[in-house]
N, C-alpha and C positions, 0 to 999 in steps of 0.2 A: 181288586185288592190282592197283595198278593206276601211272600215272607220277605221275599228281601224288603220290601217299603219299610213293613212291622220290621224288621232288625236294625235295620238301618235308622230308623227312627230314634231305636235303645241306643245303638250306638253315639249318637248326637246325642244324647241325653235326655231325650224326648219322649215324652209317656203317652203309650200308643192308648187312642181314645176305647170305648166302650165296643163298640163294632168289631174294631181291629181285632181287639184281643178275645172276642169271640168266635173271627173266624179262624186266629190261628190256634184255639184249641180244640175245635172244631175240626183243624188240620191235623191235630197229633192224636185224633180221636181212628178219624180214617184214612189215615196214611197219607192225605194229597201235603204236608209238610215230611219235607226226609229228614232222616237222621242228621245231617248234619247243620241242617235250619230250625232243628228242635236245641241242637248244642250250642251252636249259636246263640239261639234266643237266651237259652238260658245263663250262658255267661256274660249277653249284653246287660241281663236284670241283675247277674251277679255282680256287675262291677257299676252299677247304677243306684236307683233308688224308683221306684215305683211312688212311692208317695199310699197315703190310707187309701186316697180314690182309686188311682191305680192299682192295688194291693187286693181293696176289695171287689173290683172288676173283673180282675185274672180269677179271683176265689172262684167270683160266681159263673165263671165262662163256661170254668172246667167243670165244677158242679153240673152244669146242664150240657156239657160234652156226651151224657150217658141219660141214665134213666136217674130219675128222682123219687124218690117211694113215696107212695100214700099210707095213710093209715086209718082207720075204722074199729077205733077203743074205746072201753068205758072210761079211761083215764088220762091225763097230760103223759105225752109220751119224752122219755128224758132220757139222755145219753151223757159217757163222760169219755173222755179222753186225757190218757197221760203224754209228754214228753220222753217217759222212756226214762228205766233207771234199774236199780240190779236190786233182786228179792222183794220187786214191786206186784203183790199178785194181789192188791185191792179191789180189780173189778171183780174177782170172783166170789168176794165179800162184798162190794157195796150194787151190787147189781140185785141178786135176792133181799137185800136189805130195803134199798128202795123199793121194790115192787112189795113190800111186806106191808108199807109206809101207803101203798095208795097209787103207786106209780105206774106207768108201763115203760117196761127196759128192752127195748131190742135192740141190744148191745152191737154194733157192727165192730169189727176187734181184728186186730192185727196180729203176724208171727214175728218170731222174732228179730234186730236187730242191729247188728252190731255185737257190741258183748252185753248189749237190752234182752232181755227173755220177751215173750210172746204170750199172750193172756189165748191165742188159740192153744201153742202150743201147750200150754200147761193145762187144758181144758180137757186136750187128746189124750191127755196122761191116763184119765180115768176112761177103761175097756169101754170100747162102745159107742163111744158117744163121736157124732159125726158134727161139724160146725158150718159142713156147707148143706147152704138149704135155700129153698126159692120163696121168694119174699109171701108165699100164700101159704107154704107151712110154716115161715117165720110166724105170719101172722096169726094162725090156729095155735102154736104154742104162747105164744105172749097173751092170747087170750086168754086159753085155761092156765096155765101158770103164772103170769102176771111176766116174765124175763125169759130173755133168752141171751144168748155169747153166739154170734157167729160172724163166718166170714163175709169179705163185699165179694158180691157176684163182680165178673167180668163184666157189667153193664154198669157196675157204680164208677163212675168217673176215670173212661177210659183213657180220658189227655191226662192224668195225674201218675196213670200207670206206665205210661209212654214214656212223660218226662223224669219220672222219676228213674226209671233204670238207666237213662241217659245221663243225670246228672250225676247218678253215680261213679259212670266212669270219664265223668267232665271235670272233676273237682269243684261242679258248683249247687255241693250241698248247703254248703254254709250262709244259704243267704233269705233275710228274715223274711223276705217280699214269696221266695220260693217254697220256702218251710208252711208258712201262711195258707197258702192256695193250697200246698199239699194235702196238709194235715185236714184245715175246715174242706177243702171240694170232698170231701169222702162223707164226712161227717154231718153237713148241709145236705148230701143226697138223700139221707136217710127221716130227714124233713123231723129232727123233734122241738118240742115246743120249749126245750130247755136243755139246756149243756153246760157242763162243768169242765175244765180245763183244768188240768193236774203239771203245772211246769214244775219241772224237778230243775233242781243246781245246784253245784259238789262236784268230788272227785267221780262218784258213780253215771254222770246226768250229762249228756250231750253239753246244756249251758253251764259252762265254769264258773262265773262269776253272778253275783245277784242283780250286776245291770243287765246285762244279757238276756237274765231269765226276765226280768221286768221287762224289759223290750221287748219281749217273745209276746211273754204274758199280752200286753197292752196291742199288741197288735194283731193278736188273736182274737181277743176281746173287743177291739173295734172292729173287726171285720166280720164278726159274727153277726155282734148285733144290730150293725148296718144290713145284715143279709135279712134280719126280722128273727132272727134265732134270739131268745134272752139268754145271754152266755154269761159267766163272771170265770173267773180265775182265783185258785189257788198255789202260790209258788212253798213247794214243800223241797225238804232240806232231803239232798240225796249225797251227803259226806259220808256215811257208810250204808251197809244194805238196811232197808226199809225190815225185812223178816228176817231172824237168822237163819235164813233157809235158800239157798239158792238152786236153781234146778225144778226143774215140771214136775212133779209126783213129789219132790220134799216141799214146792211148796204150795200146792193141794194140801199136804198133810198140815201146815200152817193153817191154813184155812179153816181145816177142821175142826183141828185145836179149837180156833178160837169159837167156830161157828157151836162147838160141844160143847161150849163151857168152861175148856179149859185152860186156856191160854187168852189174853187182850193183847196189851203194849199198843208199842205205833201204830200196828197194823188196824185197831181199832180207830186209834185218835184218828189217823189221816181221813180214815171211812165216815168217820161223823164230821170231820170239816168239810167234807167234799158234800157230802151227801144233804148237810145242814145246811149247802148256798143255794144248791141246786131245789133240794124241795122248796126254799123259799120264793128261787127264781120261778117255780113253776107256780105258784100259787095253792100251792098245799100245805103248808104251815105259813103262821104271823108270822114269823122269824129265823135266821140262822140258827140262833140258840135251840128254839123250839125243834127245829129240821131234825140240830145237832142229835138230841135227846131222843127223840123219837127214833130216829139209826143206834141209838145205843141202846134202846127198849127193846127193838125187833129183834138184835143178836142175842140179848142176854136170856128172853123170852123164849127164844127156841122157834122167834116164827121166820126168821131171816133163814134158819137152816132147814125147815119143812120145804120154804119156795125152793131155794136150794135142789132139794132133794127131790122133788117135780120136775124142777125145770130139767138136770141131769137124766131121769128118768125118759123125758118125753124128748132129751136129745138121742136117744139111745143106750144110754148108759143104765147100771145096774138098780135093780128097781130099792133095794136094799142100802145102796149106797152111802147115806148118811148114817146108817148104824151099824155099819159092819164097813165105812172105809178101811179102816188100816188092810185088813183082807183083797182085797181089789187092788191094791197097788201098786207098779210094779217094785220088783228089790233085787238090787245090784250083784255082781259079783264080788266085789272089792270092798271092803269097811276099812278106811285108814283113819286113826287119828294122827291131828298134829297135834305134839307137843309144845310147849313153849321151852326154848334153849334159855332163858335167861327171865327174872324177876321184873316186875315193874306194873305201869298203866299202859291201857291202849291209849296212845297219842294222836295216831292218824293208822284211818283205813283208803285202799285206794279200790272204792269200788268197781273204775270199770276193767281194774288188772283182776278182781275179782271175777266179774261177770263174765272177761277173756279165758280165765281158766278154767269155768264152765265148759265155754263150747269148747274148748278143747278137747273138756273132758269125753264129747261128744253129745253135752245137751244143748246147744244151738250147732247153727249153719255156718260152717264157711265159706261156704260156695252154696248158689244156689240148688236145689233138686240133693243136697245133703238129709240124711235119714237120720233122727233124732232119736238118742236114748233117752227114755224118759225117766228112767230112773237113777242119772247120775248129776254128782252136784256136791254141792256143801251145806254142811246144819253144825246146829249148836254154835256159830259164829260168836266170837267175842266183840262187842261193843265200846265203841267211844268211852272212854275214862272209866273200862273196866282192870282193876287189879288181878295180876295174874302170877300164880307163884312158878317157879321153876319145877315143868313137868307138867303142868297144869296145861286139859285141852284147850287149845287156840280154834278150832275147826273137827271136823270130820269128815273125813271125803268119804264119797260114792262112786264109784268106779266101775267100767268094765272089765280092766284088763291093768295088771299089778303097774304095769311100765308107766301107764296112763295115770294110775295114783299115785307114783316117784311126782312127774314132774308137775303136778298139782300139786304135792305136798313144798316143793318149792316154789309155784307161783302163790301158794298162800304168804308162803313164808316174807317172801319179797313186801307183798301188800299191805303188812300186819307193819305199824313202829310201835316198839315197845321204849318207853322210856320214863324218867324218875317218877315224873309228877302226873298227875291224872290229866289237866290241862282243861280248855273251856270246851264241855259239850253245845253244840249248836242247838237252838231250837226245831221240832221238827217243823212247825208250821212257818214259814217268813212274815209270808204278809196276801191281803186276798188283792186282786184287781177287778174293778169293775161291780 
């Protein structure tokens, strides 16, 4: 066996068998495939079709390219994963919430991407707290706190780590059969007995359109639960930011908000429809509705923010933390508001020119090995068919440095349409799969 056969195969349009596509990710694991038979490959699957079999084959190759974790808890162990979208910080909310619920969350979590924020990186926001850890103090913490947020060791699914910097610079990210293996081989290594899938679509959300995300959706969702994972899918509306808070450390402070009592909105709703499939997937509540309720009990209750306040503790973080965050936080140089130049509705938000003016700001990465402020960003965000008078704040930036808040103050500007009529607010939830 060898890569040219497997390329050669895709190229014919031929769906290399079960073997095959084991040993060549087995090849991008240890190097015996090079770089330019990883690019290959990937643009012959780019301009092809793998087919579910196919699809969920490559999933599970790369899955067991690395190590795959065990687990030894007193409860169904459950994971969630987003698609990616701008002021999306719900794991940091539905993660103590489920484990509040009965669960066990050892969350494996990504940084961030593109003009996406990162659920590590907004984790690091708060002093202290470290996200890399080897799977037997993952395991002592998820004990005694019920959750944890951390990173994949360089053993989780080392052909996904291969392929994926490759496609980056192959232009073949785009492709559903790739995205598929990517996303479940990380999340399949971490072996839980139930996973929620969060597809976002909008201006903010990798998929633009709602066939897209349904495609995503459904083929995520077949591939999971072919691998014996109970997976379902929720496709949530990312046409403007999910929290009006953009930025790692503003949106911790969301979080808090809400976890203190003080604040709900979306960020709640999304948390009990995700949280409501998955407890049901897991066999912890009769029902979505029930799941739903129960996730909205734990928050309102105070027990969602104790786990919380544990689990942060036992990552390193301040032991005090849930009652003296605002304190811990960091806080900017720069405070700008934007004003609004003219009367009207919000029309349209363009979340991922949003998300881009972030990292600008310097709170994501442009380049890899990029050092992250955690405390720049945007809050107080104006909303979908909100009325806004002339003068009236649009935004407010966080900044390090004045020049940096000039040209945030016009990449808001850009993203923001103001016009006569309020126009139709989208729903946040679409629709579930699976």
């Amino acid at each position: 066996m060898d890569a040219r056969t497997i390329i050669a195969k895709l190229r014919r349009h031929q769906v290399p068998d079960e073997l095959e596509l084991r040993w060549f990710a087995q090849g991008l694991a240890d190097g015996t495939v090079s770089d330019a038979q990883a690019g290959a490959f990937a643009m012959a699957v780019c301009m092809g079709d793998l087919g579910a079999a196919g699809r969920g084959a490559l999933t599970l190759a790369m899955r067991d390219s690395g190590e795959v974790l065990t687990w030894d808890l007193d409860g169904p162990v459950i994971d969630k994963h987003s698609t990616g979208g701008v002021g999306d910080c719900v794991s940091l909310l539905l993660t103590p919430a489920l484990a509040a619920c009965g669960a066990c969350v050892p969350m494996i979590s990504g940084r961030g991407l593109g003009h996406t924020g990162g659920t590590l990186d907004k984790l690091e926001a708060i002093p202290g707290v470290t996200t890399a850890v080897s799977q037997s103090r993952l395991t002592e913490i998820v004990t005694k706190t019920g959750c944890a947020i951390v990173g994949a060791t360089a053993q989780i699914a080392p052909a996904d780590k291969r392929l994926y910097a490759i496609r980056d610079v192959t232009a073949t990210v785009e492709s559903l059969d790739l995205i598929t293996a990517s996303i479940l081989s990380k999340k399949l290594a971490a072996s839980p007995d139930a996973l929620v899938l969060d597809v976002k679509v909008g201006s903010g959300a990798f998929m633009k359109t709602q066939d897209e995300a349904r495609a995503l959706a459904e083929a995520l969702v077949g591939a999971a639960n072919a691998a014996g994972c109970k997976t379902s899918a929720v496709i949530s509306d990312m046409n403007q930011p999910l929290a009006p808070a953009l930025g790692n450390a503003l949106e911790v402070a969301e979080i808090m908000l809400v976890l203190t009592g003080q604040s709900e909105g979306p960020l709640v709703q999304l948390t009990a429809a995700l949280g409501g499939v998955v407890l049901a997937d897991a066999g912890l509540v009769d029902d979505v509705q029930d799941g739903a309720d129960r996730v909205v009990a734990a928050i309102r209750d105070g027990r969602a923010a104790e786990r919380f306040g544990k689990m942060i503790a036992a990552q390193g973080g301040p032991l005090s933390f849930v009652e003296d965050w605002a304190r811990f936080l960091p806080e900017p140089n720069v405070i700008r508001e934007v004003a609004a130049r003219e009367a009207g509705h919000v029309t349209a938000i363009n979340g991922e020119a949003l998300g881009l003016a972030v990292v600008a700001l310097g709170g994501g990465r442009q380049v890899e090995g990029d050092l992250i402020d955690p405390a720049v960003g945007l809050s107080g965000l104006v909303r979908l068919g909100d009325e806004v008078g002339l003068g009236q704040p649009l935004a407010v930036i966080h900044a390090g440095r004045e020049d940096a808040a000039r040209r945030a103050e016009a990449a808001v500007r850009a993203a923001l349409t103001i016009g006569d009529a309020p126009g139709v607010v989208p729903d946040l939830i679409h629709e579930r799969v699976g």
